[in-house]
Rosetta silent file (secondary structure, phi, psi, omega in degrees, C-alpha in Angstrom):
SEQUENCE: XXXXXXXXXXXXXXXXXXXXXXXXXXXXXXXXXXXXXXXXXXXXXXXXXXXXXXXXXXXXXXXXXXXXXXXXXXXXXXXXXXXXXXXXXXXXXXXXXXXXXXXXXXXXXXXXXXXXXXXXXXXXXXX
SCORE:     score description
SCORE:     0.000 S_00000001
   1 L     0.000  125.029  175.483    0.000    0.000    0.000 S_00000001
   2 L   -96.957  134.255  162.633    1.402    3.608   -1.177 S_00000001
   3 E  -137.637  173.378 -146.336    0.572    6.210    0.929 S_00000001
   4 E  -158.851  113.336  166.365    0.945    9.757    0.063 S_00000001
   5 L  -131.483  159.348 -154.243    1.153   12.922    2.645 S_00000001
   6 L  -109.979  126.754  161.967    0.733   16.001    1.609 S_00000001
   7 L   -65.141 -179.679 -177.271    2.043   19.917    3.610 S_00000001
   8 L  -102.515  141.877  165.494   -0.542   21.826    4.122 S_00000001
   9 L   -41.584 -163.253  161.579   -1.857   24.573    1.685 S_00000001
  10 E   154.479 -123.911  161.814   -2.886   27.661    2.204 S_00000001
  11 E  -118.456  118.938  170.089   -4.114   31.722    1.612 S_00000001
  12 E  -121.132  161.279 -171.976   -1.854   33.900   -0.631 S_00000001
  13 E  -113.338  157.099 -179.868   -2.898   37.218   -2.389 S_00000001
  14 L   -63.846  139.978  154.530   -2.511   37.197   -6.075 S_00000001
  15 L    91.002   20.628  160.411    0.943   37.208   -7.373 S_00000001
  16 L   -88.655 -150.017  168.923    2.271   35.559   -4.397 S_00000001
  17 L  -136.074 -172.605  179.594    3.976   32.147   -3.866 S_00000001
  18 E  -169.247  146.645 -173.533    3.628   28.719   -2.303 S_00000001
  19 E  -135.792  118.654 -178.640    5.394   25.673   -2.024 S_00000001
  20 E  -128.833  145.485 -139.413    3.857   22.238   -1.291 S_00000001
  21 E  -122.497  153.503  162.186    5.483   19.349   -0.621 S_00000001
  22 E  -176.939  141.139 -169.565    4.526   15.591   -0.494 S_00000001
  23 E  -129.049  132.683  174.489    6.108   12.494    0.151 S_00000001
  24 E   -87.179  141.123  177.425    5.151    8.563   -0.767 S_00000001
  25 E  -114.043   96.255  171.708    5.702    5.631    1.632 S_00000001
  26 L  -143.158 -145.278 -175.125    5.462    2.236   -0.428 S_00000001
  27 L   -47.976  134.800 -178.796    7.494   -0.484   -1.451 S_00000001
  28 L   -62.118  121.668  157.664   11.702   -0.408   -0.235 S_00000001
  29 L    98.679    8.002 -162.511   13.452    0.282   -3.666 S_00000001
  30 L  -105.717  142.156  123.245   10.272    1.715   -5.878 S_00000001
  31 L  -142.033  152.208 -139.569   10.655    4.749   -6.938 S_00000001
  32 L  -103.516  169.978  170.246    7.338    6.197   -8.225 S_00000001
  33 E  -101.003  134.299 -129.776    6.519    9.069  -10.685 S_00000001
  34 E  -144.557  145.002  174.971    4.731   11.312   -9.361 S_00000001
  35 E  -157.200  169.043 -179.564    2.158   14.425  -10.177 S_00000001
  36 E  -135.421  125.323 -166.454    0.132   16.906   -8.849 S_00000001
  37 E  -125.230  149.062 -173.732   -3.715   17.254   -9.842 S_00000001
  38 E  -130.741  158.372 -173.032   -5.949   20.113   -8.434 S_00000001
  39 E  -146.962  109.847  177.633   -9.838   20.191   -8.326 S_00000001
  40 L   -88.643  169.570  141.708  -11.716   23.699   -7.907 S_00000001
  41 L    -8.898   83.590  166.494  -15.242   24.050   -7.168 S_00000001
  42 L    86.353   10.957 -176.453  -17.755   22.353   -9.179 S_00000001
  43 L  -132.906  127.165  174.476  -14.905   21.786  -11.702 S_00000001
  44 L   -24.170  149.784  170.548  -12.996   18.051  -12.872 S_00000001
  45 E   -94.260  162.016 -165.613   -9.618   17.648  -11.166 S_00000001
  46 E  -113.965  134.791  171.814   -7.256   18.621  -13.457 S_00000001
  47 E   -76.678  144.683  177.083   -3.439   17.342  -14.054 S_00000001
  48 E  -114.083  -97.440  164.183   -1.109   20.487  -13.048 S_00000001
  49 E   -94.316  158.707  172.795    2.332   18.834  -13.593 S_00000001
  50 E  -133.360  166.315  156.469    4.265   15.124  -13.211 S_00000001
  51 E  -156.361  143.687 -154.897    7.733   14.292  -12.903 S_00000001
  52 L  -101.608 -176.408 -149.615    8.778   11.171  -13.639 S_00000001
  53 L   -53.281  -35.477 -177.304   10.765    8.353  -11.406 S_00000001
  54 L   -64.067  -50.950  169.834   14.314   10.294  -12.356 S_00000001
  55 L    98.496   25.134  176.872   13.032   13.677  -12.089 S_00000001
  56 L   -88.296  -22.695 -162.039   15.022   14.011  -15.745 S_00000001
  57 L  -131.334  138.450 -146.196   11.475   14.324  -17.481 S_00000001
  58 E  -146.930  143.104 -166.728    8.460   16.935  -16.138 S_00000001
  59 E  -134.880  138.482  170.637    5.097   17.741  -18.217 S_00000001
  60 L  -117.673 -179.461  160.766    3.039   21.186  -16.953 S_00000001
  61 L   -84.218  154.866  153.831   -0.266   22.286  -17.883 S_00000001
  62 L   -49.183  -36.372 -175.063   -0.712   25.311  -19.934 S_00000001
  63 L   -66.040  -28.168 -169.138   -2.280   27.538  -17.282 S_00000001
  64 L  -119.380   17.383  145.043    0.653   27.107  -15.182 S_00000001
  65 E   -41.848   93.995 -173.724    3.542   26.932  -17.571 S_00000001
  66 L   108.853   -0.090 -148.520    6.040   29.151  -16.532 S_00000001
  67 L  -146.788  -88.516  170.227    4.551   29.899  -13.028 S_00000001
  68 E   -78.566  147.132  158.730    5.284   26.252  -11.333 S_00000001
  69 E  -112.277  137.924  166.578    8.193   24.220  -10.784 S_00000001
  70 E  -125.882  134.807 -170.057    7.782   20.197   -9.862 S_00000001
  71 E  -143.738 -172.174  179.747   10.763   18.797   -8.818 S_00000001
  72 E  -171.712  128.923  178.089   11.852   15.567   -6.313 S_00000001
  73 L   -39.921   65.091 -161.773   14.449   15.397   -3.946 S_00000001
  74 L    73.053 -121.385  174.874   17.250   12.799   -6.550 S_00000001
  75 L  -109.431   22.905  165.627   15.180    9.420   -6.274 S_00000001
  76 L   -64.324 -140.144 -148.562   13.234    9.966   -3.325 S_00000001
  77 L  -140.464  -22.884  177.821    9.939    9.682   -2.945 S_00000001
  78 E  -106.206  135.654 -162.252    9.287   13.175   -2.136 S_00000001
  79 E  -130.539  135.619  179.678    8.122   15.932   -4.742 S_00000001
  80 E   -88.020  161.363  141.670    7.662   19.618   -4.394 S_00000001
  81 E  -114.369   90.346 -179.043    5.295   22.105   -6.224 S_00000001
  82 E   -77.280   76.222 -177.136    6.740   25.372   -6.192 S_00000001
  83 E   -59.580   78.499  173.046    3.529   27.776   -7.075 S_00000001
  84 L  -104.341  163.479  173.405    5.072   31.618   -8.066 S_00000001
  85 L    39.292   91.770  147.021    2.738   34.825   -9.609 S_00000001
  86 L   -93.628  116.539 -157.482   -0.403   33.042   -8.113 S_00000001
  87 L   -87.770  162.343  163.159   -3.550   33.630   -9.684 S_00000001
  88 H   -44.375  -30.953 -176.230   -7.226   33.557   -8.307 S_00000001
  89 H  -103.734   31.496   91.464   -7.731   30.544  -10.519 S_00000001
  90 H    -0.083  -50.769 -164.393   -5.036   28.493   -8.742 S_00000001
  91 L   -51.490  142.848  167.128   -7.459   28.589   -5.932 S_00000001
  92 E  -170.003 -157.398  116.745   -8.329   24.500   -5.463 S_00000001
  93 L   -55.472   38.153 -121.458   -7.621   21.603   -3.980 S_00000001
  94 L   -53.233   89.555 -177.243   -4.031   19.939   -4.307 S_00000001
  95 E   -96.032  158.057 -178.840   -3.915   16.420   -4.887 S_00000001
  96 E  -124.333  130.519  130.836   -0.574   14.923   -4.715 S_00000001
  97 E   -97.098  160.209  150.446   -0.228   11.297   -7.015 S_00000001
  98 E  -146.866 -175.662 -176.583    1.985    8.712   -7.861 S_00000001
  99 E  -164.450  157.898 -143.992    2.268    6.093   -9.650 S_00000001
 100 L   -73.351  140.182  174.327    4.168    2.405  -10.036 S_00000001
 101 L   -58.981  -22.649  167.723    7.258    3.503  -12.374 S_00000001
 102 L   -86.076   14.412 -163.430    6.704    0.910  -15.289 S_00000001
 103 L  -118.312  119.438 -169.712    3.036    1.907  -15.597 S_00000001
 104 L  -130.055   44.200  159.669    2.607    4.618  -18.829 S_00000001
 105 L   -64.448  178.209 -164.652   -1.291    5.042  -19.128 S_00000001
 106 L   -79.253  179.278 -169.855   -2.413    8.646  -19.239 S_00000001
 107 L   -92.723  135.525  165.470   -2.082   10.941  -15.562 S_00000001
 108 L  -144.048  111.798 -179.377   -6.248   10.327  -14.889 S_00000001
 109 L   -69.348  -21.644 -173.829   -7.379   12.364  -11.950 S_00000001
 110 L  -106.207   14.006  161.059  -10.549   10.015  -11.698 S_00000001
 111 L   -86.354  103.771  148.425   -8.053    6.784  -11.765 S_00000001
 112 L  -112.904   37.915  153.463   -7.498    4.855   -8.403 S_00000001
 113 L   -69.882  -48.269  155.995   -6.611    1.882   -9.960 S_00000001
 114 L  -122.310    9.888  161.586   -3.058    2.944  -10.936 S_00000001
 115 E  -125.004  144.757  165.318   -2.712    5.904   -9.118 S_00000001
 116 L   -84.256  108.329 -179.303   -2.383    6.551   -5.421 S_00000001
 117 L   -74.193  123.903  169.397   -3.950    9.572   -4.096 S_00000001
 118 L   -82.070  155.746  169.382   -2.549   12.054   -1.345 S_00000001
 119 L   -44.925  -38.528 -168.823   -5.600   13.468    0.853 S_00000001
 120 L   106.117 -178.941 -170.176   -5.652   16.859   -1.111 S_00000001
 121 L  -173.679  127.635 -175.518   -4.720   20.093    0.306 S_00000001
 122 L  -108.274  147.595 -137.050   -6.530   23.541   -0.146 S_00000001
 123 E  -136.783  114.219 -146.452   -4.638   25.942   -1.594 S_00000001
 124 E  -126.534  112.478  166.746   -6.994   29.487   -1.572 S_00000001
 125 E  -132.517  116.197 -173.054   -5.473   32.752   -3.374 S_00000001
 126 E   -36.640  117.988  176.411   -6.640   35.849   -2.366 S_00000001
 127 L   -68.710    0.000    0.000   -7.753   38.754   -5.268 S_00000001
C-alpha cells in the first residue's frame, strides 16, 4: 500500500507564492513518478504537472507553464510544487499522485486503480 502525505496549503494574495510538498511511503526500492492534480469548485480535477521516477522528465499544464516548478528530492519519494505569480484561478484543492514507475497510461485524476492519491490540500489565493 502507497501512501501519500501532503504539507498543508494555504491563503496567498494574487501574485504571491507557495510551495507544497509531499512524500510517498510504499514499497523499499520503488521509486514512483509522481504528479500533482488540483480540483476547484464544481470543476474536474485537473493534471497540473508530473515528474517522472528520475526527475530528468516533467510535463506542466498550460495555465501554469512558466509559473510552477515540480521537482523531487534525486530518487526519493518526495516531490515539491513550487507555485510563483499566483492567480485567483489556482485557488483549489491539491492532490498529490503517484504512480508504479513501469506503468505509462495517461495521468487520470478520476483513476485509483493505478494511481495513489494524497488526501488533497486547499490551496486558496486571495484577489
Amino acid at each position: 500500500q502507497v501512501q501519500l502525505v501532503e504539507s498543508e496549503g494555504g491563503l496567498v494574495q494574487t501574485g504571491g507564492s507557495l510551495r507544497l510538498s509531499c512524500a510517498a511511503s510504499g514499497r523499499t526500492g520503488t521509486t514512483y513518478n509522481m504528479g500533482w492534480f488540483r480540483q476547484a469548485p464544481g470543476k474536474e480535477r485537473e493534471l497540473v504537472a508530473h515528474i517522472d521516477w528520475s526527475g530528468g522528465d516533467t510535463y506542466y499544464a498550460d495555465s501554469v507553464k512558466g509559473r510552477f516548478t515540480i521537482s523531487r528530492d534525486g530518487n526519493s519519494n518526495t516531490v515539491y510544487l513550487q507555485m510563483n505569480s499566483l492567480k485567483p484561478e489556482d485557488t483549489a484543492v491539491y492532490y498529490c499522485a503517484a504512480r508504479e514507475p513501469m506503468y505509462y497510461g495517461v495521468w487520470d485524476g478520476n483513476d485509483s486503480e493505478n494511481h495513489y492519491w494524497g488526501q488533497g490540500t486547499q490551496v486558496t489565493v486571495s484577489e
